[in-house]
C-alpha positions, 0 to 999 in steps of 0.5 A: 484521581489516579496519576495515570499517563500514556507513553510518548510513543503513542503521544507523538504518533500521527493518526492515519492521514487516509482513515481520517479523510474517510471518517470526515467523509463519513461524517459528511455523508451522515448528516445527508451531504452529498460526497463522492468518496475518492480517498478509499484505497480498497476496492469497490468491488465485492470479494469474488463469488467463487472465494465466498463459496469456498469460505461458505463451505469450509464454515459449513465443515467446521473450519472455526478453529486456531490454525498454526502460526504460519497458517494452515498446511492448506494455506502455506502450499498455496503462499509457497505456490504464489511466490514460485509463479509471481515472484520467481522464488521458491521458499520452503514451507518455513519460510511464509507467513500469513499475517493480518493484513500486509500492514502488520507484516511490515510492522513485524518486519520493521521490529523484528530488524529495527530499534532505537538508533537504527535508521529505515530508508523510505522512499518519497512519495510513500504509504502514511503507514511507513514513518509511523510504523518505524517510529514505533520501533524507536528507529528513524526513518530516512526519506529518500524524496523522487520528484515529479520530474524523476516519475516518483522514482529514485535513482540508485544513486539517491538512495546510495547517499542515503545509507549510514553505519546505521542504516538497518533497512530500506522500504521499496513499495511497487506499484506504488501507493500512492503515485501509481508509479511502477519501478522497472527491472533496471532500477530495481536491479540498479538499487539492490547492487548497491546494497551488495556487501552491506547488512541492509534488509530489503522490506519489499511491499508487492500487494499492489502486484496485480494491477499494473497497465500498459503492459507493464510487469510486476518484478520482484527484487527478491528474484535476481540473485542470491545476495538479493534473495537472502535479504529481501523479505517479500510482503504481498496479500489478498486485499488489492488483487482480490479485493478481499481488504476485509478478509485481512489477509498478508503473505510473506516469503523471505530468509528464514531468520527474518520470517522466524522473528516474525513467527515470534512476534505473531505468536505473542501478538495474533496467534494466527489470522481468522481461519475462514480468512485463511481457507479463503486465501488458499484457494484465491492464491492458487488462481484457478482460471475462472478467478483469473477471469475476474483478477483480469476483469477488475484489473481491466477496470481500474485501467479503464478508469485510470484513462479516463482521470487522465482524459478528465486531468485536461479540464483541470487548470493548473494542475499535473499529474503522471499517468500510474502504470499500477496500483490504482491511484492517481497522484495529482499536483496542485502545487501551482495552487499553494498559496493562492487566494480562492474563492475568498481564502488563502490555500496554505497548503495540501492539508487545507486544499483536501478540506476544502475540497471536501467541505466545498466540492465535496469531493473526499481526496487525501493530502499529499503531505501525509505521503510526503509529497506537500503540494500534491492529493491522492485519488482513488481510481478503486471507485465507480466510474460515475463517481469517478466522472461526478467526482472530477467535475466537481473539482473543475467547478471548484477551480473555475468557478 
């Protein structure tokens, strides 16, 4: 037999902590166990009709083909008209990019300004995908860790420390997954200052940018000055806010060196995303008023759902959790539970807890320490409110039975 092997990069990678906890939930469900799955970072609601119709009629008018690399012209009028309302920045048609997901983007991104030896500042409590993806690119990535206490988010100073010679980029990610925290306009400001005068790129994941609560506003950092639009790549996309996870659809905006690099790597790569994928973004990222009715209305819900996981949070013992301004997740504490007895067996950490939880409660979360926050599950709120209330029992019955 053929000595064959497989390179150390792909060997040493982690699997994705949430697509496992969905699989182990599917598996469950198969064998005709009851779950309620609160681990899914997608929406549960279907991709509005209006964006189905335009797809259904640009199919019908034979839009089946290659598109050029950044999109179609169709598509990067509508991404160069998105950044301009949402962002506050205005990019020339070759500075966007359509991506397959925004995953991909962050991916291109990182290879396209990171390598072996270089070193990437994440920010803890973080996505799974991040340390992996920079991984990949040979790089190390640093972890800048905010405490409950901090709301999940660093302070300019946390961050200052943290840069090296060799520090190459930094990732910032609000509304955040998976705390729901959102990073106001001073610490925002606070953190880019810092990074005036040196060569550190700005990676700033916004797809959560349509969900934020309470008031509270969405602010890119590529907007407040010339430094901090020169090196902030902004990265957003169709899956969150329109829930068309599905369509695998990312926008980027940023410097043109940095997009062009990108544009390389796609060429290589993808060629292009789907082009009925593409008809449909275009139309969604224009926000005609009827499917701003619907942004709204979804975005209404998630907030309605995040009180009630707040009100539900009480009949939880010993267990915390920071009311999220965004994105539409909720981040909770059980860390006065590591390492206790319970119901006959020693609960060792996060990682054991969500199993259990699943194989006990049925109930599917996702472990805090693929976020780099041990002691700590994620909850979806993109679930349905009887799931949501069902799911929340359960995990008190768990803890007091």
């Amino acid at each position: 037999m053929a000595n064959l092997s497989l390179h150390p990069r792909v060997l040493q990678l982690s699997p994705s902590a949430t697509l496992q906890m969905q699989a182990k939930a599917k598996a469950l469900k198969d064998q005709g166990v009851s779950v309620v799955v609160l681990s899914a970072g997608e929406p549960d609601f279907e991709t509005p009709k209006v964006i189905v119709e335009v797809a259904k009629l640009a199919l019908d008018k034979g839009v089946s083909r290659y598109t050029a690399v950044r999109g179609s012209d169709e598509l990067i009028k509508a991404m160069q008209l998105k950044f301009k309302r949402d962002q506050k920045v205005h990019y020339g048609p070759l500075q966007v990019l359509s991506t397959v997901g925004a995953k991909s983007a962050i991916a291109m991104a990182l290879e396209s300004v990171a390598g072996p030896g270089d070193e990437v500042i994440i920010l803890a409590p973080f996505w799974v995908s991040y340390p992996e993806q920079v991984r990949l690119t040979g790089a190390k990535p640093v972890i800048v860790s905010a405490s409950q206490k901090q709301n999940y988010v660093p302070t300019a100073e946390m961050i200052k420390s943290a840069i090296t010679p060799r520090t190459k980029a930094i990732i910032l990610n609000s509304p955040n997954n998976p705390t729901g925290a959102v990073f106001s306009e001073q610490v925002l400001r606070e953190i880019m200052e810092v990074l005036v005068g040196t060569s550190i790129w700005v990676i700033s994941d916004e797809i959560y940018e349509h969900l934020v609560f309470d008031g509270e506003k969405h602010v890119s950092p590529a907007s407040f000055s010339a430094d901090a639009y020169a090196r902030t790549l902004v990265i957003s996309g169709a899956s969150k806010g329109y829930a068309m996870t599905g369509w695998r659809v990312g926008v980027v905006g940023g410097p043109l060196p940095l997009v062009d690099a990108m544009v390389k790597l796609q060429q290589q790569r993808y060629s292009c995303i789907a082009s009925i994928s593409q008809a449909a973004a275009a139309y969604a990222l224009q926000e005609t008023p009827e499917l701003c009715v619907e942004i709204e209305n979804m975005r209404l819900a998630y907030q309605a759902r995040r009180d009630e996981v707040m009100h539900l949070m009480k009949e939880l013992p010993h267990v915390k959790c920071i009311k999220p301004k965004g994105a539409f997740y909720a981040f909770l504490d059980f860390s006065e539970w590591m390492g206790k007895m319970h119901r006959g067996s020693l609960i060792e950490n996060d990682e054991i807890l969500a199993l259990r939880l699943l194989s006990e409660a049925h109930v599917a979360v996702v472990s805090g320490t693929a976020f780099g926050a041990p002691g700590c599950v994620r909850l979806s709120i993109a679930s349905s409110m009887p799931d949501i209330r069902e799911g929340m029992k359960r995990i008190q019955n768990w803890l007091v039975g």
